[in-house]
N, C-alpha and C positions, 0 to 999 in steps of 0.2 A: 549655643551648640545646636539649638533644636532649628531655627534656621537653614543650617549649613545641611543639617541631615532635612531639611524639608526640601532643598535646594538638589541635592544630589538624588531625591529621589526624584522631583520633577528633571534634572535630566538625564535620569536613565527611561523616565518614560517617554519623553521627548525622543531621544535612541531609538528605545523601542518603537515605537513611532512612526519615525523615520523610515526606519530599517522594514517594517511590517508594508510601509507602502510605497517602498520603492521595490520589496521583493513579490511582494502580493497584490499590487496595486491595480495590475494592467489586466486583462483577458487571460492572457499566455502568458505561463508560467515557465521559467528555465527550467531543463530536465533536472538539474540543479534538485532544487525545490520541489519540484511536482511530486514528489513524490511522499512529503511530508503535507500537502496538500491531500492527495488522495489519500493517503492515511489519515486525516482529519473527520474525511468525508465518510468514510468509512468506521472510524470510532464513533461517531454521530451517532450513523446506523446502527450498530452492534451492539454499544453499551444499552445496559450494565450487565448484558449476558458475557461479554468478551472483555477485559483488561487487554487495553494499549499499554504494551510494554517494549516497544520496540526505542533505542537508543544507538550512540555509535555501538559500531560493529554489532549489535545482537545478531543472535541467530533468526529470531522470528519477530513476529510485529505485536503480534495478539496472541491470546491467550484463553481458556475459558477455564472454569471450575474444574472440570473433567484431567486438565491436564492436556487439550489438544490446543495443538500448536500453530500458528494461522501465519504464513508468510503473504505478503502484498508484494505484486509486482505490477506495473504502470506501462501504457505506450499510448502516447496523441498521435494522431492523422496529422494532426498541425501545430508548429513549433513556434517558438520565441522568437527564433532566429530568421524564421523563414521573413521573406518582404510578399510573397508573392503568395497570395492567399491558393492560387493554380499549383503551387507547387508543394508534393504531398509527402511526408515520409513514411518509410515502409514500416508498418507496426510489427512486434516481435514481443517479446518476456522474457527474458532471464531467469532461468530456472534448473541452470545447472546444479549437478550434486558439489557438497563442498567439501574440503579433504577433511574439514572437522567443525567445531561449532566452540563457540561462548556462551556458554553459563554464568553470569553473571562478570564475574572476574577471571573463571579460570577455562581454560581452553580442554577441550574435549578432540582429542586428533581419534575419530570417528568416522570414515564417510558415509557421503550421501547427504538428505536430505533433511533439515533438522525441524519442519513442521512437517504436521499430520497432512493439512491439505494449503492450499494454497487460492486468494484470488487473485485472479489476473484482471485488471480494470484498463476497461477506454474506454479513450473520448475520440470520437471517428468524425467529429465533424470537421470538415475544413475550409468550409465559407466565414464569412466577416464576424457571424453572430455565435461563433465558438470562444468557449469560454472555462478553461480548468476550474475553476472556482466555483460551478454551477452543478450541486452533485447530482441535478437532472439529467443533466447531458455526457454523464460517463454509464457505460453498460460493464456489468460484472460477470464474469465466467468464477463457480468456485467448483476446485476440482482436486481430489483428494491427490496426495503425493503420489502413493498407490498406482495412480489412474496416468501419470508423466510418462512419458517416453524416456531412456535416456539420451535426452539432448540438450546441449548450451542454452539453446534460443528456441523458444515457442513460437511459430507462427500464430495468426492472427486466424487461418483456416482452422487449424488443427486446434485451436483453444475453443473452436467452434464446434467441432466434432466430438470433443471431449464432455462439454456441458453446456444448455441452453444460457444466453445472455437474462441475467434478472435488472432491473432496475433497484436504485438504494432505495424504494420504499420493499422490494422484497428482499433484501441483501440478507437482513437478521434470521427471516425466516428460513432463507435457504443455504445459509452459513451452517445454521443450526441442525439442520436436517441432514444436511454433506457431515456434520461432524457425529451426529450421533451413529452414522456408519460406520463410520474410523476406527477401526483398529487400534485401540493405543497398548502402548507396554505395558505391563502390569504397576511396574514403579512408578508411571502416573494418573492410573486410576481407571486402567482400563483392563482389558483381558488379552 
């Protein structure tokens, strides 16, 4: 029996495997993925001041002691799809309010916004040497929910206007500063 079970776990690592470098393998990442990519990159950063807790449907990604709530949203200059390294797509965020939120299992019909603040991450390169997976070559905007306009889609100017671009060696420092401003409810630990 110990065989079979040594057998089924080389190939589920073999799966994993597989699977890890056919979805991760290449420069560019499907928007698919990218986005648990840039959440990687970002838990890197941030731990162990933030817990990554973000799963299907969550409300938020991250987390800190405090109770403030960190949403991640992602845009590349340059896609998976694209063949034509000249041809660029238009960066944007998604950061619309949502009619309610998941708490674990059970559904909160609340609107709005269900983190404190939010970072917005790109990767703007679009020549050969672009690469998701290089958490040097993404720039971070973090910007307090507070701070959003109400609108669907963030542009790329306006996420400019909102907060200077830090690099993930300042990401933790300036997550942390953004968050100690925040405003939280009293029910998680704030005023």
């Amino acid at each position: 029996m110990t065989s079979l079970n040594q057998s089924n776990a080389s190939s589920i690592d073999a799966v994993v495997a597989k699977v890890s470098e056919a979805a991760f393998g290449k420069p560019l990442i499907t928007n698919v993925l990218r986005g648990q990519v840039v959440e990687a990159i970002i838990a890197m950063a941030l731990e162990p001041d933030w817990k990554w807790c973000s799963a299907d449907y969550a409300s938020w990604d991250f987390e800190n002691a405090t109770g403030c709530r960190l949403e991640v949203k992602q845009s590349a200059l340059r896609q998976s799809w694209e063949t034509d390294a000249s041809v660029k797509s238009v960066p944007g965020f998604d950061v619309a309010a949502r009619k309610g939120r998941w708490e674990g299992t059970k559904w909160i019909a609340e609107p709005g916004r269900a983190a404190h603040l939010y970072i917005l991450a790109y990767h703007g390169i679009a020549d050969d040497s672009a690469d998701h997976r290089d958490p040097r070559q993404w720039a971070f905007f973090v910007i307090p929910s507070m701070s959003l306009p109400p609108v669907k889609r963030l542009t790329l100017p306006k996420a400019k206007q909102l907060a200077q671009p830090c690099s993930v060696a300042d990401l933790r420092s300036v997550a942390n500063a953004v968050a100690a401003n925040c405003l939280l409810p009293a029910e998680h630990g704030g005023t």
